[in-house]
N, C-alpha and C positions, 0 to 999 in steps of 0.2 A: 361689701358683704359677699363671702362665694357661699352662701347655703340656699337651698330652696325651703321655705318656708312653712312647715304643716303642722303648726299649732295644734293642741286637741284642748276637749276640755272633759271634766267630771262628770257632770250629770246634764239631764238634760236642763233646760236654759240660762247656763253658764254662759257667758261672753261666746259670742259665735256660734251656737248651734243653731241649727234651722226650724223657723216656728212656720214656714210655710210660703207658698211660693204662685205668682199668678204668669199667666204667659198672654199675649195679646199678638194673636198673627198679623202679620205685612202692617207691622206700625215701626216705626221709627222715632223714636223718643231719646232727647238727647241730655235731659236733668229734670229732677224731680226734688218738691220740697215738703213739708208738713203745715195744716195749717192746726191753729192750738184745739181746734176741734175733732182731730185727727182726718180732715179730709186729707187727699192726698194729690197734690198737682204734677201734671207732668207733660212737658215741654215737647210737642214736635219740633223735629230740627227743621224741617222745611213744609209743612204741611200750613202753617198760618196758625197752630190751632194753638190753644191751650187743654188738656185733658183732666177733668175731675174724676178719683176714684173716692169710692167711700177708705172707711177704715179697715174694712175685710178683701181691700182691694180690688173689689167690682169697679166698672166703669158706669159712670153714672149719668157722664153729658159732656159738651165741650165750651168754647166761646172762643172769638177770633182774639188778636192779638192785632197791633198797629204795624209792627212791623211786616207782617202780609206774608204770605209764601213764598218759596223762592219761586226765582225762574224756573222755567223748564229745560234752559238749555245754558250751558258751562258760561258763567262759573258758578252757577245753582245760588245764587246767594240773592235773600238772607242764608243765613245758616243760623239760624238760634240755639244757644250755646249753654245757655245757665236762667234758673229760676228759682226766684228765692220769695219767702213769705215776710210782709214785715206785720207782725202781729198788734203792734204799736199803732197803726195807720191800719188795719185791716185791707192791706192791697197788696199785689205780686210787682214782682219786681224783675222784667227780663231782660237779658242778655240779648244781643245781636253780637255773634262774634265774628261775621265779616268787619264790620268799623266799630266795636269797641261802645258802640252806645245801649244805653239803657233806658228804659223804661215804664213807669209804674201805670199796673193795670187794674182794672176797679173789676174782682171777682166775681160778680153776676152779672154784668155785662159784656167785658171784654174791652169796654171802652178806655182809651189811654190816659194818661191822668199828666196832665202838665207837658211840658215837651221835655225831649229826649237829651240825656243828658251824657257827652263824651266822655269816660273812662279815660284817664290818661295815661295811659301804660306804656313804661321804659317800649326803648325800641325794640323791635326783636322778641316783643312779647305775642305769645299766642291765647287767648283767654278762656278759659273752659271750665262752665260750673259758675256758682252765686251762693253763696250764703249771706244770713243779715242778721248782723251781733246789735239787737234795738238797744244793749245798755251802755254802748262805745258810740252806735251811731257810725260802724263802718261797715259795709259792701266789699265781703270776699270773696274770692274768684282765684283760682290757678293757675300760674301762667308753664303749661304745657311744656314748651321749647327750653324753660330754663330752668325744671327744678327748684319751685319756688312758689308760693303765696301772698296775691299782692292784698292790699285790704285799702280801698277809694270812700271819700265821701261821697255818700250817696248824691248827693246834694249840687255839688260843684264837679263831682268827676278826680277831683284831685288826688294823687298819690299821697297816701297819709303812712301803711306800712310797708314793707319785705320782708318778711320770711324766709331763708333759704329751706330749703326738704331736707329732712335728716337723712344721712347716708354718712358713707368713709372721706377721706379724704387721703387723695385724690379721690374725685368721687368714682364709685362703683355702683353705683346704683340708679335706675333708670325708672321713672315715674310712669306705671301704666295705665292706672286711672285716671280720668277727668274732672272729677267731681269733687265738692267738700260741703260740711254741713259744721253748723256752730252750735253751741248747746250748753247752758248756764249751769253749773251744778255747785254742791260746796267745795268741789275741788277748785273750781276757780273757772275762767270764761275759755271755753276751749274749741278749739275747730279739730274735727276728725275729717282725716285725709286719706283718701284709698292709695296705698303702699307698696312697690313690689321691686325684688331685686333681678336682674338680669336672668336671673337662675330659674326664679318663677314663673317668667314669661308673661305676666300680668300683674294685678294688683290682688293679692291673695292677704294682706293684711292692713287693717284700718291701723294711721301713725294718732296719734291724737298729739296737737300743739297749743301752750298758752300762747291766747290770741294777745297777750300784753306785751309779753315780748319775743315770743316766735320758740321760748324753748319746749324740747321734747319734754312730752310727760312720761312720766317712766309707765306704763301701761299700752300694749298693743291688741286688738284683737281682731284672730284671725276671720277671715271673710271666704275661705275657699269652701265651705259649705253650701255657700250661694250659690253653687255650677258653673255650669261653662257659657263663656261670651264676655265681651269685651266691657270692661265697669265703664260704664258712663256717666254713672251721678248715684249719690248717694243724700239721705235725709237722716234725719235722728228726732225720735220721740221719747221723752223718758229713759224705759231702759228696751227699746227699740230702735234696730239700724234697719233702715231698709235702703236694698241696692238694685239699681237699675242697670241691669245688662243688655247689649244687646246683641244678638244672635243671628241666624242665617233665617232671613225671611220673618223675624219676630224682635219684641223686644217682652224682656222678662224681669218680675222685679220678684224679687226674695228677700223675707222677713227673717230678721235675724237677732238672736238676743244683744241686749247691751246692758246686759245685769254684770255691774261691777260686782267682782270678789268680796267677800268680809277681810282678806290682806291680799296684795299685790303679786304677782309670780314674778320669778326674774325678767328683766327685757334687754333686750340689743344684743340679744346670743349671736354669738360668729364663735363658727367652727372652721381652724385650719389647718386642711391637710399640709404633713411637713416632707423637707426631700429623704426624710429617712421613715416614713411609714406610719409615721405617730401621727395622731391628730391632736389639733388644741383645743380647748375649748373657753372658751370666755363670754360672761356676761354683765348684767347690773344686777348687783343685789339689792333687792326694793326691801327686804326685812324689813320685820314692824315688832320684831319681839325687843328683849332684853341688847341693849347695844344695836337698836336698827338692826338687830339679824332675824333668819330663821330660826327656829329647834334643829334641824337637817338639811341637806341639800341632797336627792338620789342624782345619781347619775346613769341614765339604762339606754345600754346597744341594741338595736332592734326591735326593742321591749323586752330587754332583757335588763336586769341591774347588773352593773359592773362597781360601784363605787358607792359609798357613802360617807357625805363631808361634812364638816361642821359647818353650822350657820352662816357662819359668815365668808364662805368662800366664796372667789370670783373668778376663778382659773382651774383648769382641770386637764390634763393631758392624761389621753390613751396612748401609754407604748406600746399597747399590746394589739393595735387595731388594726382587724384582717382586712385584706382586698376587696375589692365591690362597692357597692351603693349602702351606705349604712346614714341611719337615723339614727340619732342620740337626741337624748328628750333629759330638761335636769328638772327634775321634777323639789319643789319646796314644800316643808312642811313644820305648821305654827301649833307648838304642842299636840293634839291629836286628829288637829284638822288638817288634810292635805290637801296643798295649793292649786292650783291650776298650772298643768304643763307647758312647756315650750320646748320644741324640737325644731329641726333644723336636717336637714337631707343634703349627702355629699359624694362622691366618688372618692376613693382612696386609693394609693399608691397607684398602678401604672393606670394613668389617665386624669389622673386628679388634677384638677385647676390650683395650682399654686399664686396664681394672681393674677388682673386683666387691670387690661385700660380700655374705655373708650377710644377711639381712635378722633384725633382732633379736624383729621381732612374729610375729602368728600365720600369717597370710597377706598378701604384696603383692599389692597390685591397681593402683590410680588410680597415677602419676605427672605431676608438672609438674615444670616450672624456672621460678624467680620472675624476672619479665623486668627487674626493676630491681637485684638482686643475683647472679643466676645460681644460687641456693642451690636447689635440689632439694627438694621435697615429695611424701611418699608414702603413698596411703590403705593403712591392711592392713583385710583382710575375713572376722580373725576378731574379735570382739566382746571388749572386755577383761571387760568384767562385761554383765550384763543391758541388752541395746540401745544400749551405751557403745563407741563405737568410737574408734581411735584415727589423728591423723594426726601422720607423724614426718618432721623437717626435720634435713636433709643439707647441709652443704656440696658444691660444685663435688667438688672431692675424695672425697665421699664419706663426710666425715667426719662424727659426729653431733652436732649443734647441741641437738635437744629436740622436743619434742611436746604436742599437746591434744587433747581428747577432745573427741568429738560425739555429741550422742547421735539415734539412728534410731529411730523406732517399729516400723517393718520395714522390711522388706529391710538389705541391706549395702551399702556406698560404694562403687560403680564410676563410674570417672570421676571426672578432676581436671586442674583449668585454671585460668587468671589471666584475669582483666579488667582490665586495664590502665583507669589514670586512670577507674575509674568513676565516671561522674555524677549516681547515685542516694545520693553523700553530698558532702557540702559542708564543706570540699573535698573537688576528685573525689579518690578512694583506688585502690589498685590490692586486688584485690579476688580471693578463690579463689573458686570455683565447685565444689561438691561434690555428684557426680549418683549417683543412689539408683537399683536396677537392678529394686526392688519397684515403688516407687509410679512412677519416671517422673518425681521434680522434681528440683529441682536448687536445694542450698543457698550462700547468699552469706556468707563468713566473712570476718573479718580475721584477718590471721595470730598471734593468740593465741587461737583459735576462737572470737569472739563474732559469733552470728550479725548480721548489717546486715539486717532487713526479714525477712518470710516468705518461707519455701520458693515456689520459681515451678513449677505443674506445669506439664509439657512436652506441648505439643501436638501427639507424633507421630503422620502420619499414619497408617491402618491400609492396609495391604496388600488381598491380596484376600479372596474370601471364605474359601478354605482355609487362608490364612497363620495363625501362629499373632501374635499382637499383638505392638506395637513394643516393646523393653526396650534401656535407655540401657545402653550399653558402655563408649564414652569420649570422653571431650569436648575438644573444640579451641577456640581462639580463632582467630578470622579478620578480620583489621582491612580485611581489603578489598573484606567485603561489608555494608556502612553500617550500618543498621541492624542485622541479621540476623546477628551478629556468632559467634553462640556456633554451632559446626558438634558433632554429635551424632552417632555412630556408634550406627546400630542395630543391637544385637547379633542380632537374632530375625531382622529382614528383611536384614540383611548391604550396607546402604546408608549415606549419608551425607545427613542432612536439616540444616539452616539457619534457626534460632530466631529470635526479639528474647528482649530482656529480660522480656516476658511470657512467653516460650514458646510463641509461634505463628510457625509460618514462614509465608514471603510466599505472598499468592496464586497459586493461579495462570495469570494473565495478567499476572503480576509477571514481566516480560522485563529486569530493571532490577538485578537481585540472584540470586544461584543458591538455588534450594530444596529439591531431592533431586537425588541424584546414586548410580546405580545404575551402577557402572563398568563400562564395554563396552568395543570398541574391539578393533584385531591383539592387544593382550597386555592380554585382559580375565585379573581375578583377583578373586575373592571378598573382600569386607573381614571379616577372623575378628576379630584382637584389635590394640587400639591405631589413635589416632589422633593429630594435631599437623600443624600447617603450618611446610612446609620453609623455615627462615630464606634459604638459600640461590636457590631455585627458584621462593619464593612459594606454590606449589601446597600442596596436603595430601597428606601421606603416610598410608598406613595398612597394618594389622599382615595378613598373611594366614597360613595356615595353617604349621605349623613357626616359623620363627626368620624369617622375609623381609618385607622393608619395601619397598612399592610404591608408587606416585604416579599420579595422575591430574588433569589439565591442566583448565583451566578451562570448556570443554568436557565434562568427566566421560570423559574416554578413559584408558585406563592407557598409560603412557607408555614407555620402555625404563627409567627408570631401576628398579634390582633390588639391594636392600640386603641379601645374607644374610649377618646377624650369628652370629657362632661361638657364637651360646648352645647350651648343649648339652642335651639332651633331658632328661635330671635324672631326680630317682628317684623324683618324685611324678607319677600318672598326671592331667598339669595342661599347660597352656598353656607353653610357650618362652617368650612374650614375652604377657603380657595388654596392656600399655599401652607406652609410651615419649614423652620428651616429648626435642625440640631445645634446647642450647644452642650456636649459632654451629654448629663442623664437627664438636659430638663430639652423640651421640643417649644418651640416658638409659633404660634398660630394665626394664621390671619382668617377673620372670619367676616367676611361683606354681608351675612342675616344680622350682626350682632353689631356691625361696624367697630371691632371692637379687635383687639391681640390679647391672648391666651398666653399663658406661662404656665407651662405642662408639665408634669411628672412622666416619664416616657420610663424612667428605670429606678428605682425605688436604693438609695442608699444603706438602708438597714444600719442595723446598729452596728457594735465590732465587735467582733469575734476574733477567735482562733482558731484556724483548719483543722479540723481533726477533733478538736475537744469539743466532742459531741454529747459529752455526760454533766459538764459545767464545773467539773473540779478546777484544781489549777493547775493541770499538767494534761499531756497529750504524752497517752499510756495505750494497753493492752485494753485494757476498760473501753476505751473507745472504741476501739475493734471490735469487742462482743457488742455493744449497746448498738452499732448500726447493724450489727446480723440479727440481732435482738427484734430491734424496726425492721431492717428486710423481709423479716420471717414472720413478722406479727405475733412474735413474741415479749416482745418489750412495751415501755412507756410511747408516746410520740416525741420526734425530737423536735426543742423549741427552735432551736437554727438552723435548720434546713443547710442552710452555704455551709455550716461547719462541716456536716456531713460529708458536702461535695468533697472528699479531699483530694481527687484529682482535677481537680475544677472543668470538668466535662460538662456540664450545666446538668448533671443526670444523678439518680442516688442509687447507685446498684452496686453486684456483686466486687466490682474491680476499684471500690473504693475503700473497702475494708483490708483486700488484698495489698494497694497501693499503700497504707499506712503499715501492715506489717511488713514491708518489704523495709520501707522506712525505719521503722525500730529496729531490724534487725542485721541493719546496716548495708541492705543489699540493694538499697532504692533510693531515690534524690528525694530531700524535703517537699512536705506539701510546698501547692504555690500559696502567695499573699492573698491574705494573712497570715504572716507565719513567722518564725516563733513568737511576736510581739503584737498582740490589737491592734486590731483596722478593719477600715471597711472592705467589702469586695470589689476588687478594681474592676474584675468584669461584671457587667449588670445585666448582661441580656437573656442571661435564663430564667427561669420564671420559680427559683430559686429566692428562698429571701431568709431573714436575718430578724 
């Protein structure tokens, strides 16, 4: 899913809104359950204790727990993880999620009820959270690490379900809650699970699953009214959710509707931006009228409507969708009652997320694109065994091809580029370049990792006396300065130096080649992570601080162009983007907060046009001529093609574009450029021009 999630609802206590909230300073609480008297329990993670609130969320008392508090000193364990009520047996039922054991505890005492019974969880499982479904007779729990829902006899400990987490496939979607709650209604026996995709940064909407056989129920509802802080557990009472966050120096829980609808609203919206400007839109229609449909379906930009569908639609495409951050919301409605919305938040055109993966290794770092297949290579920069690193190849798509290994003496692999037809084998071969961020060289592979010749160290230069020394970041090719061909981001001194194949750059009195490039200029900007030259512009872009991609001209000036890709800040305290390499108009992203690769929109396709026919007739006339003096003067309509206008394709709309097309008609001037006489799109993309 690439959308961020922000659900709204109609009135007040519709699914999701907030009926109130309590905060409890320097407590740590790590799951919370209901008891059918609406007390409300809630788990220290390491304290020993167990917590009773009333139903107005006061704190009322405590009582110990058998498995004790943690240590005081690493690895702090226990770590108590999940708490759940069994209403049936009137006792609680806790988690230890250091070993996976449980235990039932008699509520006015504290005292432990039978011994402790091992949870048998696949390997590889991390456990977080408890529920207890008393008319299955199973103990469910989240296992964290694998997107997934295991459900244990209480009893024997034994694996009874699996659940996978709903998301895409491949999956795209990363679980930021810990918690789940179960809860019997006439729809059937259901576990609600806190939800969230990449984009969200958290769990910003509860999934709800039959607990019979693990499918999605068509109904989400959103939870970001709750505030800010990390979800750690969630309960449900009736048509009450309440969620336990926890926060800086507090834990907080907020009370939140869980009043189903009188009909269902759409679910599993994904919005995608396309490489020509449009966005799509698709969802489930849960209709309950005539033919399982709705009476309508709106469709609204910003809160704005743009469309109105019939009932039973499940696809929706904006051609008409402008640049920026835009929310679309498809709002349903059952003869004169209107549903509850669903929106979705996205970046469009230059910077839009066209699609991610997860990244399978330890850490991404280096990325290229191979210029003779377009197939994508990625360094990761954690080590598979002792100084064994590994690089792993992608298709365009994304998809995975396979991998080799390198091995480093020290440091880790940053930086990764191609050499085109290189000449240091016979025949020339196209060639990676793999730069080491300890030593400073830079190794030559073929692409089954056998190295071609020894490591080259790099000759960068040193700064001043107080700098700390140059360390390689990421490497570019650059065919259009001769020799000196390999461009090196220094990561320490935050510049751009220019090798040979030895690794020394030009001297200098070398007026003949560029050598260092320390970016100044009206929109100077520090170069932090990633580098590559813009197929489009020729120039070199490079990474700065956050998610933004900046250019600077052959001169060394930073230029207007301003790339901010929708990567999102992610939940490793790590870089947006370390690297990114260009294929044609889409940019390749490596991002170590996300551990994840990005498929960017860097130039927006547009639709096709013809130069010049800037009035939409079928001919490229006079008319066109007045209709852009018409626009220049702010006399006229607004033009909807923008490129058509450009008919000098100067990336600019002015006076010498009007002039240019009459010179043209009147036989004294060369034809616009392509597009031209025949549709198509605009070969050059890098004006901020579109279609």
């Amino acid at each position: 899913m690439l959308c961020l999630v922000v659900g709204a609802s109609i009135a007040s206590g519709a699914a999701g809104d907030l009926l109130g909230t309590a905060s409890f300073p320097d407590q740590r609480w790590s799951d919370i359950a209901f008891a059918p008297d609406g007390t409300v329990w809630a788990l220290g993670e390491a304290d020993g204790l167990i917590h009773r609130l009333s139903a107005a969320l006061v704190l009322s008392g405590t009582i110990p727990h058998p498995f004790g508090a943690a240590a005081p000193l690493p690895p702090f364990k226990p770590a108590c993880r999940g708490i759940a009520y069994d209403g049936a047996q009137s006792n609680l039922i806790v988690l230890n999620g250091s070993t996976f054991e449980i235990v039932r505890v008699n509520p006015a005492s504290g005292d432990g009820i039978g011994a402790f019974v091992l949870l048998q969880a696949p390997a590889g499982a991390a456990l977080a959270g408890l529920a207890f479904d008393a008319s299955g007779n199973v103990l469910w729990s989240v296992d964290s690490e694998n997107d997934r829902v295991l459900g244990f006899d209480p009893s024997s400990g034994a694996l009874l379900k699996t659940a996978p987490f709903p998301g895409d496939v491949p999956a795209e979607t990363y679980l930021h809650g810990t918690g789940l709650a179960y809860a019997s209604r006439a729809e059937g026996q259901l576990l609600y699970v806190p939800w969230g995709d990449i984009f969200a940064g958290r769990a910003d909407t509860v999934v709800i699953l039959n607990s019979v056989d693990g499918a999605q129920y068509p109904f989400e509802i959103p939870i970001g009214a709750a505030g800010d802080g990390v979800i750690r557990g969630i309960a449900v009472a009736a048509d009450t959710i309440l969620v336990l966050l926890s926060r800086t120096n507090e834990t907080a829980l907020a009370k939140l509707s869980g009043v189903w609808p009188s009909f269902l609203p759409v679910s599993e919206l994904a919005c995608r931006p396309q490489e020509n400007g449009a966005v799509v839109l698709a969802w489930r229609n849960n209709g309950s009228g005539l033919l399982g449909a709705y009476t309508e379906l709106s469709i609204l930009r910003n809160g704005t409507a743009i469309a109105q569908l019939g009932g039973n639609a499940v696809t929706y495409t904006d051609i008409d969708a402008p640049a920026g951050v835009l929310t679309y919301t498809v709002r349903p409605k059952q003869g004169l009652v209107r549903g509850l919305d669903r929106s979705r938040t996205l970046r469009n055109r230059r910077g839009a997320v066209l699609s991610w993966i997860p990244f399978a290794g330890g850490t991404v770092s280096g990325i290229a694109v191979d210029p003779e297949t377009g197939d994508i290579w990625v360094t990761d920069a954690k080590a598979v065994d002792t100084k064994l690193y590994r690089v792993r190849h992608f298709t365009p798509d994304l998809a995975p091809v396979g991998y080799f290994d390198v091995t480093l003496q020290s440091g880790a692999p940053y930086g990764l580029t191609f050499w085109p037809n290189a000449p240091i084998v016979d025949p020339p071969e196209t060639l990676l370049m793999l730069g080491n961020d300890a030593t400073n060289v830079v190794q030559k592979l073929r692409r089954n990792g056998t190295a071609v010749g020894g490591a080259v160290p790099l000759q960068l230069p040193a700064g001043g006396a107080d700098d700390p020394s140059p360390k390689v970041g990421s490497l570019a090719f650059d065919p259009a300065n001769g020799d000196y061909f390999l461009g090196v981001l220094d990561d320490n001194l935050h510049r751009i130096v220019w090798v040979d194949r030895y690794g020394f750059p030009p001297g200098p009195d070398n007026t003949l080649v560029r050598r260092l490039c320390t970016p100044s200029g009206l929109y100077q900007a520090t170069p932090a992570r990633g580098l590559d030259r813009c197929p489009q512009s020729g120039h070199f872009h490079f990474g700065v601080a956050g998610a933004a991609i900046r250019e600077v001209d052959a001169l060394c000036n930073v230029t207007t162009f301003d790339l901010q890709a929708y990567v999102p800040a992610g939940y490793r305290q790590a870089d947006q983007i370390k690297d990114f390499a260009y294929r044609e108009h889409i940019v390749y992203a490596a991002s170590p907060a996300n551990n994840a690769i990005f498929r960017i929109l860097a130039f927006p396709t547009g639709r096709p046009f013809v130069r010049g026919n800037t009035d939409g007739d079928a001919s490229v006339n006079v008319a066109d001529v007045v209709f852009i003096l018409m626009y220049l003067f702010e006399k006229g309509p607004d033009i909807t093609c923008l490129d058509a206008a450009d008919v000098n394709d100067d990336g600019r709309i002015d006076i010498s574009d009007p002039v240019y097309l009459l010179f043209y008609l009147f036989g004294s001037g060369p034809p616009p450029p392509a597009p031209f006489p025949a549709p198509g799109t605009d070969p050059t993309l890098a004006d901020e021009l579109s279609c």
